[in-house]
PAVO-543198 format. One record per atom (N, C-alpha, C, O): residue in three letters; x, y, z. Coordinates in steps of 0.1 Angstrom, whole numbers, plus 5000, padded with zeros to 4 digits. Each point is the difference from the previous one (the first is absolute). Example, Ala and Ser with C-alpha at 12.3 -4.5 7.8 and 13.67 -1.06 7.14 Angstrom:
<pts>
ALA513249435078
ALA499150125000
ALA500950125000
ALA501050005007
SER498650114986
SER500950115000
SER499250115008
SER500550115001
</pts>
This chain:
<pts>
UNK355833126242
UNK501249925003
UNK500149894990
UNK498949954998
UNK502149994993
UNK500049984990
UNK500849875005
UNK500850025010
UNK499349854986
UNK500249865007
UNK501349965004
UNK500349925010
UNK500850164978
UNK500849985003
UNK500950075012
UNK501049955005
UNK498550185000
UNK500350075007
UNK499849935018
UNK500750015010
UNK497849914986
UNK500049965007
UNK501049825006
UNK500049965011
UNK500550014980
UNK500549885001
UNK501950035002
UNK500949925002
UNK499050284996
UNK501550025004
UNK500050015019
UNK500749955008
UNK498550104993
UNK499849975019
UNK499649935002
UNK499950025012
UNK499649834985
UNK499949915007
UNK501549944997
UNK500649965011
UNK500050024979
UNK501249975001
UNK501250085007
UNK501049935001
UNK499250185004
UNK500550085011
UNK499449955010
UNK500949955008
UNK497450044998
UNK500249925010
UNK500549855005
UNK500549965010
UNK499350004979
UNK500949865000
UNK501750015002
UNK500549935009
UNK499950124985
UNK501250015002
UNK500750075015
UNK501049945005
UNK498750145000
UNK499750035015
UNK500049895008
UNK500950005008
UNK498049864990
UNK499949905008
UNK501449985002
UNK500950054993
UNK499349865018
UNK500749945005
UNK499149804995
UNK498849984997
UNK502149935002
UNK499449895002
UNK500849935007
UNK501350004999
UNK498049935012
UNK500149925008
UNK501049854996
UNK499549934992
UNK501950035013
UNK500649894993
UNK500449965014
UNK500450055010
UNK499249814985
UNK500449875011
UNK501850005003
UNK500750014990
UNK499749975020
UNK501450005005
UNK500749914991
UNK499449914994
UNK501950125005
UNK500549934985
UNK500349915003
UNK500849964991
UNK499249965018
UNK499949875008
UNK498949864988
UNK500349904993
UNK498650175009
UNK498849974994
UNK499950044988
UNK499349944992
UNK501650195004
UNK499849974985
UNK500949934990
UNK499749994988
UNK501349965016
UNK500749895000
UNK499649934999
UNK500149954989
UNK499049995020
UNK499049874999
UNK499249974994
UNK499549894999
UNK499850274993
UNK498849954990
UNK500849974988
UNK499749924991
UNK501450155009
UNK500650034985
UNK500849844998
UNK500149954989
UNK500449975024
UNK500149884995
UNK498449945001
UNK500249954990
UNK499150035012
UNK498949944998
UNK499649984988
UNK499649894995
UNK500450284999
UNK499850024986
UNK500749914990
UNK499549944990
UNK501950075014
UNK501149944992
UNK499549864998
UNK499949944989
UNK499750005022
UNK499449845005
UNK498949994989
UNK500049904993
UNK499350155006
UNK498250004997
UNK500350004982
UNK499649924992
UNK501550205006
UNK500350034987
UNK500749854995
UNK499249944992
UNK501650025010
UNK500649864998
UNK499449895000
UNK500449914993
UNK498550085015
UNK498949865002
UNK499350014987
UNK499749904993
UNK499950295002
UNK499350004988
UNK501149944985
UNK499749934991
UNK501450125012
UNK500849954991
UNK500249864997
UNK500449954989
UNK499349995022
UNK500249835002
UNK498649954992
UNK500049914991
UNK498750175014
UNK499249974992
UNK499450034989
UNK499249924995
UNK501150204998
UNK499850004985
UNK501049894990
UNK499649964989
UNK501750015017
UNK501249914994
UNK499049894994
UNK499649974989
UNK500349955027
UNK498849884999
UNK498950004994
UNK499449904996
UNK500050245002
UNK498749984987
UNK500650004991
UNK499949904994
UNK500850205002
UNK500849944984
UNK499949894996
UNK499149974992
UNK502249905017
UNK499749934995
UNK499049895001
UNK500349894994
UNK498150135017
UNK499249984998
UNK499549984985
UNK500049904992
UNK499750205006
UNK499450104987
UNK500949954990
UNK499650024989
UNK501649915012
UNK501349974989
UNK499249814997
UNK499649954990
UNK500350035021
UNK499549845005
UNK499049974992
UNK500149914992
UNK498650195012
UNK498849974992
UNK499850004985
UNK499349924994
UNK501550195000
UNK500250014988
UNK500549904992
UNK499449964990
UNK501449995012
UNK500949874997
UNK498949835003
UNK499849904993
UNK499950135016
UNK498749905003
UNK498949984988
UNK499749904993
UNK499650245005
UNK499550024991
UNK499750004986
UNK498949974995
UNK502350064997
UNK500949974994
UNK500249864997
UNK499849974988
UNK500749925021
UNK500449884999
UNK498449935000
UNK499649924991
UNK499650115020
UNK498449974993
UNK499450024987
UNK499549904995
UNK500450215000
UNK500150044986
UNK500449904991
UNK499249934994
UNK502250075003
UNK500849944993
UNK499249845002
UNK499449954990
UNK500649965024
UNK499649925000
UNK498549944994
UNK499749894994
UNK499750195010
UNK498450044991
UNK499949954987
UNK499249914996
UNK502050184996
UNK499850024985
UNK501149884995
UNK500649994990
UNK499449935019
UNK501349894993
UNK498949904995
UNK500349904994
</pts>
């Protein structure tokens, strides 16, 4: 039996399954949750930027101050 032969019937078994999905009630509610979670991350990579924009400039202005 040669591997891929074997990985054509597990994939026929698979596809057979059935999978189990929460009432669209609830999947509504993950999918905004997601949307929520996705956005909080957006809020916080924004704020490291200019974290990361902040320190640099700090830096920078230490530097410069240093060498005056």
């Amino acid at each position: 039996m040669n591997p891929t032969g074997a990985r054509a019937r597990a994939s026929t078994r698979w596809r057979r399954r059935t999978l189990p999905l929460p009432p669209l009630t609830e999947q509504k509610r993950i999918v905004a949750k997601v949307n929520h979670l996705m956005s909080l991350l957006d809020d916080l990579e924004a704020k490291l930027r200019k974290q990361e924009e902040t320190a640099t400039r700090l830096a920078e202005s230490l530097a410069a101050a240093v060498a005056a």
